[in-house]
N, C-alpha and C positions, 0 to 999 in steps of 0.2 A: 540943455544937455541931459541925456538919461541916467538916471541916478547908476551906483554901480553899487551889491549889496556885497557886504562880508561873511562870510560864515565862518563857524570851526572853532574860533577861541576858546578857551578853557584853562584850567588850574591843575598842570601836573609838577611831577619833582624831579627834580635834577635828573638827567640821563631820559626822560621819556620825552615820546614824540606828538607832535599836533600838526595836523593838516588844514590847513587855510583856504577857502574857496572865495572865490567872486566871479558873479556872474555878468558880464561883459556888455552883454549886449549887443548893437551894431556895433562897435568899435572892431571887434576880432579882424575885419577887413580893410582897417581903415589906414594901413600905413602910418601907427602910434605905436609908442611905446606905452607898455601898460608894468605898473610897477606894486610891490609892494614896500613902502615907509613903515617906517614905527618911530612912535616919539613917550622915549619915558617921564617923567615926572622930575621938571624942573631941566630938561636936557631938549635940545632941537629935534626938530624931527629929521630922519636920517633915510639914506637908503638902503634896502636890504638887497633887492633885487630890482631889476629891469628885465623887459625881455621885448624886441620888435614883433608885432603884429605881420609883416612881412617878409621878414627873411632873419635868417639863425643870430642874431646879435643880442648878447644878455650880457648884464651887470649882474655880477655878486659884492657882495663887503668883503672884504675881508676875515671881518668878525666871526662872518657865520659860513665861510668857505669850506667846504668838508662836508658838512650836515646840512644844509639849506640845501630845495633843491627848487627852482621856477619853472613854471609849465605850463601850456595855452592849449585847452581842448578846443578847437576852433568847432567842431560839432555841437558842442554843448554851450559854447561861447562860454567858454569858464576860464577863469584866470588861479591858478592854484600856486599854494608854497608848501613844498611839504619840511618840516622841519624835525629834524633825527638832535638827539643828543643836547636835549636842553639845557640849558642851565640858566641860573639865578640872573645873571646880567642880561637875559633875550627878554625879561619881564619888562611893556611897553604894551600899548595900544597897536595895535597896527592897521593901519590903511594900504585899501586897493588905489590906486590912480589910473586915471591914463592921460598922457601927454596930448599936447596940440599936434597937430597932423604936422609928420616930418621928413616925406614922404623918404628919401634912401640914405637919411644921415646914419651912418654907420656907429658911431660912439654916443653908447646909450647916456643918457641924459639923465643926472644924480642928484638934481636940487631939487626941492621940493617946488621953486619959484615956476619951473619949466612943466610942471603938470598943472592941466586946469579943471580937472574932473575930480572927484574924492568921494570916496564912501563914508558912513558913519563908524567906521573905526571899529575895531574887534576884539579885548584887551585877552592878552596873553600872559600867563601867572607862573613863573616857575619859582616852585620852593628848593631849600636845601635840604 
């Protein structure tokens, strides 16, 4: 399976924004959900977003609802998050995934057990 890479992490403070990238690869086509997770320190790993590689079906958390936003350049085969309005509790590693082929399931898929692809993780730092 081709690896998927992260980019974009970094260390800002409460209220600033970080942009997330992963580069996809063939999957962009592939009728998968391709997600972004984060898992903090001592906590599970969670979902932030989903989004279907075939048609308009995304998962947000509720957590980050408002400010998070999911997005699939399928030209560039990128997988992005972009994230407005941070604060101290979005601090966590975060990982790209992408799901087993699902071809028209409509309700994106939120456990981390349902994705079999993963990147090496991106850590994301917000101060107060």
């Amino acid at each position: 399976q081709a690896p998927l890479v992260e980019t974009g992490g970094g260390s800002v403070q409460s209220g600033g924004s970080l942009t997330l990238s992963c580069v996809t690869f063939q999957y962009t086509y592939t009728h998968r959900y391709l997600g972004w997770f984060r898992q903090a320190p001592g906590k599970e790993r969670e979902a932030v977003a989903t989004i279907h590689t075939g048609f308009p079906s995304k998962y947000i958390a509720d957590s980050v609802k408002g400010r998070f936003t999911i997005s699939q350049d399928k030209t560039k085969n990128t997988l992005s998050l972009e994230m407005n309005d941070l604060r101290p509790e979005d601090t966590a590693m975060y990982y790209c995934a992408v799901s087993r082929p699902m071809g028209s399931v409509r309700t994106p898929p939120t456990k981390a057990s349902e994705y079999t692809g993963w990147g090496q993780g991106t850590q994301v730092t917000v101060s107060s």
